[in-house]
C-alpha positions in Angstrom: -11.4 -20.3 -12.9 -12.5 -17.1 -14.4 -11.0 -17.8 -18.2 -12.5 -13.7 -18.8 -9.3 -12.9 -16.4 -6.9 -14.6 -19.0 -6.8 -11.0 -20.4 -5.3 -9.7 -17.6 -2.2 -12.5 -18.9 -1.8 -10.5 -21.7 0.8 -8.7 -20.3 2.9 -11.4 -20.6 2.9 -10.9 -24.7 3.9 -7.1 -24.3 7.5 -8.1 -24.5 7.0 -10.2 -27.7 4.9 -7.8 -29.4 7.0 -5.0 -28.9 10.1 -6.3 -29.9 8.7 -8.0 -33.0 9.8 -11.4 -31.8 6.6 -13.2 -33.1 8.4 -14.2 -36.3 11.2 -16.3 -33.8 9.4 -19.6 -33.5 11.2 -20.3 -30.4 10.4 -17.4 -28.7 7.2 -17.1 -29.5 6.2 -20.5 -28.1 8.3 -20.0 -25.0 6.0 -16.9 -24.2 2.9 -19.1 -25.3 4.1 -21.6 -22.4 4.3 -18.6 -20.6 0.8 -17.5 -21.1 -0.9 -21.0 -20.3 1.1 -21.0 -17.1 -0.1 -18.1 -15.7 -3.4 -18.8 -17.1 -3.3 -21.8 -14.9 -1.9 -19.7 -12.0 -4.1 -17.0 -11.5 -6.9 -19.4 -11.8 -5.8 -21.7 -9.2 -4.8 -18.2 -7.0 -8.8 -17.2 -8.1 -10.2 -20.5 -6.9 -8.3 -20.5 -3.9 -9.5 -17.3 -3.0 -13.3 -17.8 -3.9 -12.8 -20.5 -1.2 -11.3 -18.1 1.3 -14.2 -15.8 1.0 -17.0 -18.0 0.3 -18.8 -16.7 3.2 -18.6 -13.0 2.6 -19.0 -13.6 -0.8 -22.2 -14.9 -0.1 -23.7 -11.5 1.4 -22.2 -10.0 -2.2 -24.8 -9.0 -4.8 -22.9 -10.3 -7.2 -20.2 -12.4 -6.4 -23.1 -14.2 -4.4 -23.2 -16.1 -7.6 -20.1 -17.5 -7.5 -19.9 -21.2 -7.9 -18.5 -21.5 -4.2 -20.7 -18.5 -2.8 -23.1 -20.0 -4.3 -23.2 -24.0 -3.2 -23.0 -24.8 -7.0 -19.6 -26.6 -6.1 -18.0 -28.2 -3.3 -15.0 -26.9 -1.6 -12.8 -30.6 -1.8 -13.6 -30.4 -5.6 -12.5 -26.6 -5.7 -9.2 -27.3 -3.9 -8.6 -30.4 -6.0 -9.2 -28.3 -9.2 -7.0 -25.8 -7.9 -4.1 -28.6 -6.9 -4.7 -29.7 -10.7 -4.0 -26.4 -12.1 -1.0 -25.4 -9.9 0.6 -28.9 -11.0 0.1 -27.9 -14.7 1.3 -24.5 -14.5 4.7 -26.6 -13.0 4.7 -28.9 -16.2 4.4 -26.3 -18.7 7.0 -23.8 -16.5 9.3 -26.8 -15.7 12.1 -26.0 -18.2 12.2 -22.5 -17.3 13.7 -21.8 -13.8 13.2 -17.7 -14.1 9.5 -19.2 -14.9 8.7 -20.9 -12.3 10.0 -17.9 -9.7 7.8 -15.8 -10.9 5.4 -17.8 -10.9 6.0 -18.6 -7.4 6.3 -15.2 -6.4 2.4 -14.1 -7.7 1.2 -17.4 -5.5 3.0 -15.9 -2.7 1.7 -12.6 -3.4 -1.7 -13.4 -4.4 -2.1 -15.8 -1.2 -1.0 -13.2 1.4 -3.5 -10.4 -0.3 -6.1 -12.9 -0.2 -5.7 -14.0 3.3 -4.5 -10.5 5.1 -2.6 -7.4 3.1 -5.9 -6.6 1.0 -6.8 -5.2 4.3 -4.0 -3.1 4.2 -4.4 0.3 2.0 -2.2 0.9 -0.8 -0.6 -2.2 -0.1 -3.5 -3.9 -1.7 -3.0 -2.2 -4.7 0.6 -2.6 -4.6 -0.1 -6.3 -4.8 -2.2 -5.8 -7.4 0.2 -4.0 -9.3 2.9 -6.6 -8.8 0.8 -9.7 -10.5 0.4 -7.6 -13.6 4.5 -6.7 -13.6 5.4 -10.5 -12.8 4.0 -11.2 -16.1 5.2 -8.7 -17.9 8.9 -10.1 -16.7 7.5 -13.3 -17.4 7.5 -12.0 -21.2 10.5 -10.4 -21.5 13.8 -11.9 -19.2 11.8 -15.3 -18.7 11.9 -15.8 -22.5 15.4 -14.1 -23.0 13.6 -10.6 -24.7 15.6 -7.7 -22.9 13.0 -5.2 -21.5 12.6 -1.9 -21.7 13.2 0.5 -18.9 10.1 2.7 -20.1 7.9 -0.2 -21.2 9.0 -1.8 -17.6 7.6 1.7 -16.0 4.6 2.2 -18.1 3.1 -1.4 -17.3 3.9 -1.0 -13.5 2.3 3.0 -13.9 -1.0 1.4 -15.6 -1.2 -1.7 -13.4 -1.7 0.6 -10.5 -4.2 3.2 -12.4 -6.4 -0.4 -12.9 -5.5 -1.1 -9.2 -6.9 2.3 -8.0 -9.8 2.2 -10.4 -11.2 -1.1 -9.4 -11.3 0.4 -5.6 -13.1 3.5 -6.6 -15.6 1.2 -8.4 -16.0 -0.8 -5.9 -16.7 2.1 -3.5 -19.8 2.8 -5.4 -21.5 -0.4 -3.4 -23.7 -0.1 -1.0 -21.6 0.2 2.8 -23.0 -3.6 3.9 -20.8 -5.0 0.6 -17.8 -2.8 0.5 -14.5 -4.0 0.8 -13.4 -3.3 4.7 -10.1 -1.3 2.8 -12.5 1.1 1.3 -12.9 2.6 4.7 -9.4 3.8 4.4 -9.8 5.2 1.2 -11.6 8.7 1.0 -13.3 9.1 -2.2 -10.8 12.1 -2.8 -8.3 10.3 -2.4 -8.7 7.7 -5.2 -9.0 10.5 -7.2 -5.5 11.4 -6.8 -4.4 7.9 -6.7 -5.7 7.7 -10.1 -5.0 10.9 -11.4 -1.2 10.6 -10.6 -1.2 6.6 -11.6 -3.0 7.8 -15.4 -0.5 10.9 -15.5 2.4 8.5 -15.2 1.2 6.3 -17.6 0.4 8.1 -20.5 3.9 10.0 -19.3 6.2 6.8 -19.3 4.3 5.7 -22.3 4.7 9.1 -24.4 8.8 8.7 -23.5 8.8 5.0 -24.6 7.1 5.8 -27.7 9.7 8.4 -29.0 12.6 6.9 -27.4 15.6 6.1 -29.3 15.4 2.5 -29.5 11.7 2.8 -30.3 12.1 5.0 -32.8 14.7 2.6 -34.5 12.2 -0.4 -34.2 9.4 0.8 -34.9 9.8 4.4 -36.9 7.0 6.7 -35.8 4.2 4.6 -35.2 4.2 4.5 -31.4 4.7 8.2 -31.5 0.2 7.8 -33.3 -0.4 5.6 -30.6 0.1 8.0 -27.7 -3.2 9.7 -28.4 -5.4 6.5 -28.8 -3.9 5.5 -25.1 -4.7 9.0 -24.1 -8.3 8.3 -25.4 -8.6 5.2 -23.7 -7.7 6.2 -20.6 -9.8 8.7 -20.3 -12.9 7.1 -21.7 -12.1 4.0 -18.6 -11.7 6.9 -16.4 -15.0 8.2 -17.4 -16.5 4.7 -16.7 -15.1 4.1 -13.7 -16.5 7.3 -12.5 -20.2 5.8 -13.5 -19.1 2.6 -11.5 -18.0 0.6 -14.0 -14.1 -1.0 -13.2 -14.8 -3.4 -10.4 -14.1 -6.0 -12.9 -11.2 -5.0 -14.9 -10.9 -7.6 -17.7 -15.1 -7.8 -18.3 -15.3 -4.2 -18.5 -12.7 -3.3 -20.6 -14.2 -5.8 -23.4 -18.0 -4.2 -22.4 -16.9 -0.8 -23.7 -17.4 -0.5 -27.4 -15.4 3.0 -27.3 -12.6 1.1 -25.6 -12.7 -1.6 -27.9 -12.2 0.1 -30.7 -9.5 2.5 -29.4 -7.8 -1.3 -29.0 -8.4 -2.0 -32.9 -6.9 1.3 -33.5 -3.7 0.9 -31.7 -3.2 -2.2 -33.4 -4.1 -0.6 -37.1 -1.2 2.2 -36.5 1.3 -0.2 -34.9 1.1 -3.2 -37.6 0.8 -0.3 -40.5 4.0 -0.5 -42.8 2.7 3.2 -43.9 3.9 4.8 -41.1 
């Protein structure tokens, strides 16, 4: 089930917590039902493809370990678990039509990666991309918060920068455990890929953060965040270039450096100082 990947759901509170809607008890547990359904989603989608690539897995040096690679469990108890958890993302998504679309639409998504496109290049990405900005809709018009145009670009922007990342880490393996996409991915290329997708970023972000409607919600604090996302950028950068990345949500929490620039961003944003 990978609960480490929950983090990755945590896009789904980016509408809440920019719009200061925590203090709206409705709201705030309508993006909480949110949360646990794609929490139950992307695990399902995970299990589902563990059991799809059990057999390459096993050749892995580390996802040899997996509970499927491995032999540890069954696949009939895997795809039961998995029919468990898709039925409970339904219950908890159930009174929420625009919910349950998007939910549908990462299971499509995440199914045809896993089975064929993550053979395609920049596709794969692409795909990638899309789970992260399904949740972020899934916090904002599934719950009724209006979205920003510049928030909507930045999380799209840094989806794909993590997208890109994680295949230049990955390229660091050894050619017998590679992903067959990598082949179609020169090692200067990635470089531009991520280049371009971490100039965006920190460029839609810098524009959301002294927008009008930012400015009026939240005075000049965004405007101190941009450099602490500038710093953690390029300190994940920096780690993926050491072959660090592969896995997004674990190595993001690893990094002390990137941790902190986390504790910071929060500090300036919650500060009534500024």
């Amino acid at each position: 089930m990978r609960p480490h990947q929950w983090l990755k759901n945590g896009f789904v509170f980016a509408g809440l917590v920019f719009s200061q809607s925590w203090r709206d008890e409705p709201t705030l547990a309508r993006v909480l039902l949110a949360f646990a359904a794609f929490c139950c989603t992307s695990s399902m989608v995970y299990i589902l493809n563990d059991w799809h690539d059990r057999a390459s897995d096993a050749l892995h040096p580390t996802k040899r370990h997996r509970p499927l690679a491995s032999g540890a469990v069954s696949a009939p108890l895997a795809l039961a678990l998995a029919f468990g958890l898709l039925m409970g993302a339904a219950m908890l998504a159930s009174g929420n039509r625009v919910l349950l679309v998007l939910l549908g639409m990462y299971v499509v998504l995440n199914l045809a990666y896993s089975w064929r496109l993550k053979q395609v290049p920049v596709v794969d990405v692409s795909i990638i991309a899309s789970g992260f900005m399904l949740r972020l809709l899934a916090g904002t018009v599934a719950v009724d918060i209006p979205p920003s145009r510049w928030l909507l670009l930045t999380g799209m922007f840094v989806a794909l920068f993590l997208g890109f990342s994680k295949r230049k880490a990955e390229s660091f393996h050894e050619a017998s455990v590679q992903r067959a996409v990598l082949a179609h991915y020169p090692a200067a290329l990635l470089d531009i890929f991520i280049a371009v997708t971490m100039t965006a970023t920190l460029t839609t972000y810098s524009l959301f953060a002294t927008s009008p409607e930012a400015q009026l919600q939240h005075g000049e604090r965004l405007l101190y965040t941009v450099p602490v996302v500038i710093f953690g950028m390029l300190r994940y950068t920096y780690q993926v270039s050491r072959g660090h990345g592969e896995d997004v949500a674990r190595d993001l929490l690893r990094d002390p450096w990137i941790v902190g620039a986390g504790v910071c961003w929060l500090a300036i944003f919650s500060s009534r100082w500024l």
